[in-house]
N, C-alpha and C positions, 0 to 999 in steps of 0.2 A: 409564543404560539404553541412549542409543543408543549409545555407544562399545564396551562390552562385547557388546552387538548387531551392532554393524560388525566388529569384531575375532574374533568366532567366526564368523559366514557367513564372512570372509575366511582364516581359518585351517582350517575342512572346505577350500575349494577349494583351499586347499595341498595337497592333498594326494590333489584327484583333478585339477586343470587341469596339463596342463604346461607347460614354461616355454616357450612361444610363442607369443611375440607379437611375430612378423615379426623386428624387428631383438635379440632380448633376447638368443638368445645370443651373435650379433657384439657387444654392449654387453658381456657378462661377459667374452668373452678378450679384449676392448680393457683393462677393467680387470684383470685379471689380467695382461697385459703391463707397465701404468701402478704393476703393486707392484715390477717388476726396476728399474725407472725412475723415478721418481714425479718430477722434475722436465721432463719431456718434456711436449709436447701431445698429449694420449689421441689424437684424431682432427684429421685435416686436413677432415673433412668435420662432424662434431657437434662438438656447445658442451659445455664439459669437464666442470661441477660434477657433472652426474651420473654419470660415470666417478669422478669423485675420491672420491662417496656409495659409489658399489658398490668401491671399493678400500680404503675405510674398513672395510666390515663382513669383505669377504675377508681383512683383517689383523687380525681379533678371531678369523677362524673360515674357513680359506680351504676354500669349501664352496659350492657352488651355493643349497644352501638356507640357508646364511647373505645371501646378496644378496636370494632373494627375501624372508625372513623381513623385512629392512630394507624393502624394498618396502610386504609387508603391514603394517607400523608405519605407516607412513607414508600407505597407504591406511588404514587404518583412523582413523589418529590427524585425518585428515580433517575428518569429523566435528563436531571440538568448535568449531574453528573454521567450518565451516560451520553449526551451530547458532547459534553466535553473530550470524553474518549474516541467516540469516532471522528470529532472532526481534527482531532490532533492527529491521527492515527491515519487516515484516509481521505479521499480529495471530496469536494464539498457535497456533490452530488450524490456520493455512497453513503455521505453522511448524515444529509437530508434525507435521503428516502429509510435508511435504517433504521435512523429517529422515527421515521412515522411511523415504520410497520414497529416499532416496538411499544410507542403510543397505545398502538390498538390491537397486542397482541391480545388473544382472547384469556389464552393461558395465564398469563401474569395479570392479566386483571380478574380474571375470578381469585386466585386468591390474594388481592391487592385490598377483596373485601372482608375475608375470614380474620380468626384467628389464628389462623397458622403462621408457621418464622418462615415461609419459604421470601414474602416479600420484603419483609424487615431486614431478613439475609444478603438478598441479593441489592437490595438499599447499598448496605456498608460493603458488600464490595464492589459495587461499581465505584462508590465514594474511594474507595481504597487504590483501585485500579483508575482512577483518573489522576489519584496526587504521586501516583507512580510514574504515571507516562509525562506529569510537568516537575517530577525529579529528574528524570530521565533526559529534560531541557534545561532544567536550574536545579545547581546543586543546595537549593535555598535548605536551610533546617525544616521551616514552616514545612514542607513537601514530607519531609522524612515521617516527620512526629501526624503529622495529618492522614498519610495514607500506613503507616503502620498501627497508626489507632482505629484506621475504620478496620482496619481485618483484622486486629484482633477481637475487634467488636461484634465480626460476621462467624470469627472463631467462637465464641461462647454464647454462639446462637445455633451453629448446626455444625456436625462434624466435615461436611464437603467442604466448608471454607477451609479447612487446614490444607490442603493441597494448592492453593491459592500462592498461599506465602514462598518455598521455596522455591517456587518454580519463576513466580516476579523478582525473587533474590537473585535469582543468576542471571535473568535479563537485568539485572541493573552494570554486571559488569562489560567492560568496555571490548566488544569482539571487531573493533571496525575494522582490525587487522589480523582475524581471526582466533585462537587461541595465545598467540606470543602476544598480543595486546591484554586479552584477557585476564593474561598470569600477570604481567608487569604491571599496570596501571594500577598503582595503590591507591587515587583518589575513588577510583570504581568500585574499589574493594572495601573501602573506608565506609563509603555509600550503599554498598551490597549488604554488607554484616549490620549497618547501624538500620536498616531497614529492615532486613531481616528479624534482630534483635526486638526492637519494638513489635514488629508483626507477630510475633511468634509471644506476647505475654500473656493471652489470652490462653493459648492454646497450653503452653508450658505451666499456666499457673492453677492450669484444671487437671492438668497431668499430678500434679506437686499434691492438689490436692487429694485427688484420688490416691496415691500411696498411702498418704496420710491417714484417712478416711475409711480405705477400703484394703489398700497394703496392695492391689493392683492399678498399673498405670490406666487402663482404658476399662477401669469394671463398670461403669454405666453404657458402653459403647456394645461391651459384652454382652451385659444383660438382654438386651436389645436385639443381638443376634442370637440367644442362646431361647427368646421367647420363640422367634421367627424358625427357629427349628423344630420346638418342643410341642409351642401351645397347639393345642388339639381344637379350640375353640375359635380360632381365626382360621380363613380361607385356606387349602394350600394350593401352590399351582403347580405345573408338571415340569418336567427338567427344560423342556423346549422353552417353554413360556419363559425362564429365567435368562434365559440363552434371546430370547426375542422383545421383549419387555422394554431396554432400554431404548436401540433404537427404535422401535415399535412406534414407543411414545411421543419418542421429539419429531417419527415422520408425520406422525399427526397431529401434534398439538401444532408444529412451523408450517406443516403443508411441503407438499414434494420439492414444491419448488425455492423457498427458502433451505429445505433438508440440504437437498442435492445441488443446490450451488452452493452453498454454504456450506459441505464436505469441499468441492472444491478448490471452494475459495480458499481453504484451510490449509490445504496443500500445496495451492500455487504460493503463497503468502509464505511458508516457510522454506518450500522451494526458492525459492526469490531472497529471500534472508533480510528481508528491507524490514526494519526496526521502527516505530514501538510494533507495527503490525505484527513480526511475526512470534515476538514474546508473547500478546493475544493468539495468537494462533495453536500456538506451543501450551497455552493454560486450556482454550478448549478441547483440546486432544487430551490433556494430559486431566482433566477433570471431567469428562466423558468417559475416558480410561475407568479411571477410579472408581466411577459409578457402577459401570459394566461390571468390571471386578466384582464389586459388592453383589450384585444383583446375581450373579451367574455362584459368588462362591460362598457368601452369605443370607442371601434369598434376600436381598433389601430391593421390594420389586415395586415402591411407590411411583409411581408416573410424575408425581407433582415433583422427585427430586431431581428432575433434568433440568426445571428451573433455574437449579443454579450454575447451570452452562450454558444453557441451550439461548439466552441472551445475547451471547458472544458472538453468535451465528448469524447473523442478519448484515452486517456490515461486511462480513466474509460471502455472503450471496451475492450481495451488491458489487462489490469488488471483483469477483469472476466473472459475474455479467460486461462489468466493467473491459476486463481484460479480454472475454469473448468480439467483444464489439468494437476492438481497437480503431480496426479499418472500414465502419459503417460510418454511412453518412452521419449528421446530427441529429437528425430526425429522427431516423431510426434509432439512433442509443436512447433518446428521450423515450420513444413508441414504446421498447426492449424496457425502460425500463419500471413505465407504468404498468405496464404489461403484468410484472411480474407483481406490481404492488395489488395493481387491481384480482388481479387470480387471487391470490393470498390470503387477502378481505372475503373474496367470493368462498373460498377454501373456509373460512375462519364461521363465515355466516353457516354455509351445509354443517358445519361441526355443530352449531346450536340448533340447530332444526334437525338433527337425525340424536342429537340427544334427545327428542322429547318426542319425536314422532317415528323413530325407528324398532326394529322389534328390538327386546329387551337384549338378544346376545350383544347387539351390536351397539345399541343407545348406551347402555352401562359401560362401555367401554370410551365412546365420546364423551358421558358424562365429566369422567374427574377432569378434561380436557379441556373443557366448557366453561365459557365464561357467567353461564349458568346457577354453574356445580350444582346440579339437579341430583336428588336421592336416588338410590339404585332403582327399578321401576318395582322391583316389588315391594320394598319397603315405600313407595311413595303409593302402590295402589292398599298397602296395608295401613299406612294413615289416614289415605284418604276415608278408608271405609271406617276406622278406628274416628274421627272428628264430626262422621257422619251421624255415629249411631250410640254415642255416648251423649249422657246427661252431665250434666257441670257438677253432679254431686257424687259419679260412678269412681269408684275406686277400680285397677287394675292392676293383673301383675305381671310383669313382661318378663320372657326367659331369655337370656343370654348368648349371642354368637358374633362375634366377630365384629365387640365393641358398637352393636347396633340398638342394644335393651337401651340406653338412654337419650340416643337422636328417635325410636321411635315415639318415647313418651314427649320428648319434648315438639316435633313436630307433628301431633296427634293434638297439640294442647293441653296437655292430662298435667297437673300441677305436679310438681315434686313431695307433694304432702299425700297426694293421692295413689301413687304410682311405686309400686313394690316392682324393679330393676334386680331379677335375681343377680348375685355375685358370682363372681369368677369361679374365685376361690372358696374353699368350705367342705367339708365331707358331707355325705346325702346327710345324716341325721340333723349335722347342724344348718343344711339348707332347708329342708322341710321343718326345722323349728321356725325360723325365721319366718317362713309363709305362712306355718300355722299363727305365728303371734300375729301377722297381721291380716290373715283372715279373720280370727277374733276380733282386732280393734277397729280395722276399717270396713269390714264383709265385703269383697269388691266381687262385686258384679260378672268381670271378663278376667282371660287368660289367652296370654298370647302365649305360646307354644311353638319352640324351634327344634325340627328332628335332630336338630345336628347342635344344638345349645343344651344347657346345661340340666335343664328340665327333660330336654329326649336324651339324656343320656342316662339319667335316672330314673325314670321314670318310663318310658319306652311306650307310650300310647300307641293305640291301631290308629288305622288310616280311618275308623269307623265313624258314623256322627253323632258315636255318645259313648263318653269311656267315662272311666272308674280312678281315684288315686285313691286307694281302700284306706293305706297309710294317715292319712288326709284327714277320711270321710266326705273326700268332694265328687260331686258328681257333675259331669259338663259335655255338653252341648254343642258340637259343633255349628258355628255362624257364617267364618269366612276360612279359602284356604287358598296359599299360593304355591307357589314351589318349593319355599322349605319351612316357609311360617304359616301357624293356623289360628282360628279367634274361635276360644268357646267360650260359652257362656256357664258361670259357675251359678248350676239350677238350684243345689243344696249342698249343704256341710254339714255336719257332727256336730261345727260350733257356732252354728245361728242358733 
């Protein structure tokens, strides 16, 4: 029931969310480069397996909606292995109701449709964390080699999986009689390191090869934080927002009432010390930790990365509700805990409808939330007007800010033949060559213009509604304008 229940919610938003979520379509033409080449490394800055997933499905069906349909599998197939874990883990009722709300959380299924690794991530470890908690009950081999392959699987998909592994290694040894069990018991120990071991080749063998490679252990991980400080070209936000950001996110994407009893739960569970529960317990704290860290001391302030915790937390809500309601009737624990299911859903619905009808401060902020995943509003009212007011033969050139030059062309419609996406990188001379060549070849029609992209940083137009790029010889027209992007019309050049 809940599989065919996670796989239709996640197949409707196929087909009304689109595929954005932040990085998904830099993820697809990284893979789609990785089918001309497939022995090369996808990226000098992400961890490969998940390019190698999305070049697999583009070689059964080279199609945008072959990658995500992979995606949705994968979100969806979620699931069974998350049932597995809470109902080993927690009594049947916490486990049933966790299951549903994670069925239809909104979060994980908007990006259960994209191209992004957060749902292919959190796939292999819930896979991972379910053959742990039935090692945990059989010291079967099949257990070992099965959940030290799914995390390392989730390891060479995103760096948060790494915190995963050590923290389910020391829950594998044997505390029933506190620390003197712990240290004595060599068959736990036997089971801790060979699990460990395995879980950790992923991660160890991208380490190995980055020395290799790069002669630093974590130099793509680097790179990544060294852009998040530097580039001038993506958003920044203020020291508060890094400090508010994580919890921020998971209280709105879970909704209060999953957030806050599901802190809770978290606490009473490790309070209580009752096992597999409070090893989970122990991994959302200690990978929420991790996140925060990042966020507050290397500005990694994506919302979509609580994903790969913020799962763990539904069966911990449940479970506090659980333990609040000891001494109530039946009724009432049942009442208690539709209650919380129905709010949730209610919570989860206001999140999609104040994405698309709230004022922009606050819609953009439900959006990446949103099972949606609706464009910020003003690049969706600068598409809109961009597919309104274009010919199928206009050529255009979009300037550059915060990795948005190529979702606006492609959600405008504008073909990639027709559509000059200035570059990042370049010195003004050899960015103005590059426009001038394809003013020449293509004459395009409009300019999109961002004060704060790489055109207003060169180029520094008035707010007027007719400027000048003498450099150029273009002359344009102001059409449309929002808050940081404008549309002019290029009236003449030098090289018509």
């Amino acid at each position: 029931m809940f599989l065919v229940l996670a796989f239709g919610v996640r197949l409707i938003f196929l087909f009304i969310a689109p595929n954005n979520g932040t990085d998904a379509c830099a993820r697809l033409m990284i893979a789609r480069a990785l089918m001309k080449n497939p022995f090369r490394l996808p990226s000098a800055v992400w961890l490969p397996l998940h390019f190698w997933l999305l070049s697999l499905s583009l070689w059964v069906w080279d199609s945008e909606w072959s990658a995500r349909f992979l995606t949705l599998l994968l979100g969806a197939g979620t699931i069974l292995p998350y049932w597995g874990v809470v109902r080993r883990s927690f009594d049947r009722r916490v486990a049933y109701y966790s299951t549903l709300m994670f069925a239809l959380f909104g979060f994980h299924i908007g990006y259960s449709v994209t191209t992004s690794s957060e749902a292919p991530t959190v796939f292999f470890l819930a896979s991972g964390v379910y053959a742990w908690v039935r090692l945990r009950e059989d010291e079967g081999w099949r257990w070992l080699i099965a959940g030290g392959g799914a995390l390392s699987a989730a390891s060479l998909c995103r760096y948060e999986a790494w915190v995963y592994v050590p923290i389910l290694s020391v829950f594998l040894l044997d505390f029933s009689q506190g620390l003197r069990s712990a240290w004595s018991n060599r068959s736990a120990w036997r089971r801790a390191l060979g699990f460990g071991a395995i879980a950790s080749v992923g991660a160890v063998g991208w380490i190995v090869y980055s020395l290799v490679r790069w002669g630093h252990a974590f130099a793509a991980a680097d790179r990544t934080f060294v852009l998040n400080a530097t580039d001038l070209l993506t958003v920044k936000h203020s020291r508060l927002y890094t400090f508010l950001v994580v919890p921020g996110a998971s209280l709105i994407s879970l909704g209060p009432f999953i957030a806050g009893l599901g802190i809770c739960g978290v606490l009473w569970v490790i309070r209580g010390r009752t096992l597999p529960a409070a090893g989970l317990a122990t991994l959302a704290l200690g990978s929420g930790g991790a996140h925060y860290y990042a966020a507050v001391a290397k500005n990694v302030t994506m919302a979509r990365y609580t994903l790969i915790y913020s799962w763990l937390l539904f069966p911990f809500a449940f479970e506090a509700l659980r333990l609040l309601s000891r001494r109530w009737r039946e009724q009432s624990v049942r009442k208690a805990f539709l209650s919380v299911a129905v709010l949730t859903l209610a919570w989860e619905a206001g999140i999609v409808l104040g994405a698309h009808r709230l004022p922009a401060t606050v819609a953009d902020k439900l959006a990446v939330v949103s099972p949606t995943l609706p464009l910020p509003s003003e690049i969706r009212g600068l598409t809109g007007w961009l597919k309104a007011h274009t010919a199928s033969t206009d050529s255009i050139i979009v300037d550059e800010f915060n990795y948005e030059s190529g979702d606006i062309a492609r959600f405008s419609a504008i073909p990639q033949s027709r559509a000059f996406c200035v570059p990042r990188r370049g010195s003004g001379g050899e960015i103005d060559r590059l426009i001038s060549d394809f003013v020449n070849t293509r004459h395009p029609r409009l300019l999109v213009y961002c004060e704060r992209g790489v055109l207003g940083t060169l180029w520094k137009l008035s707010d007027a509604d007719e400027a000048e790029v003498p450099a150029l010889g273009l002359r344009l027209r102001k059409l449309w304008e929002g808050q940081s992007y404008r549309v002019y019309v290029i009236e003449d050049s030098g090289h018509n």
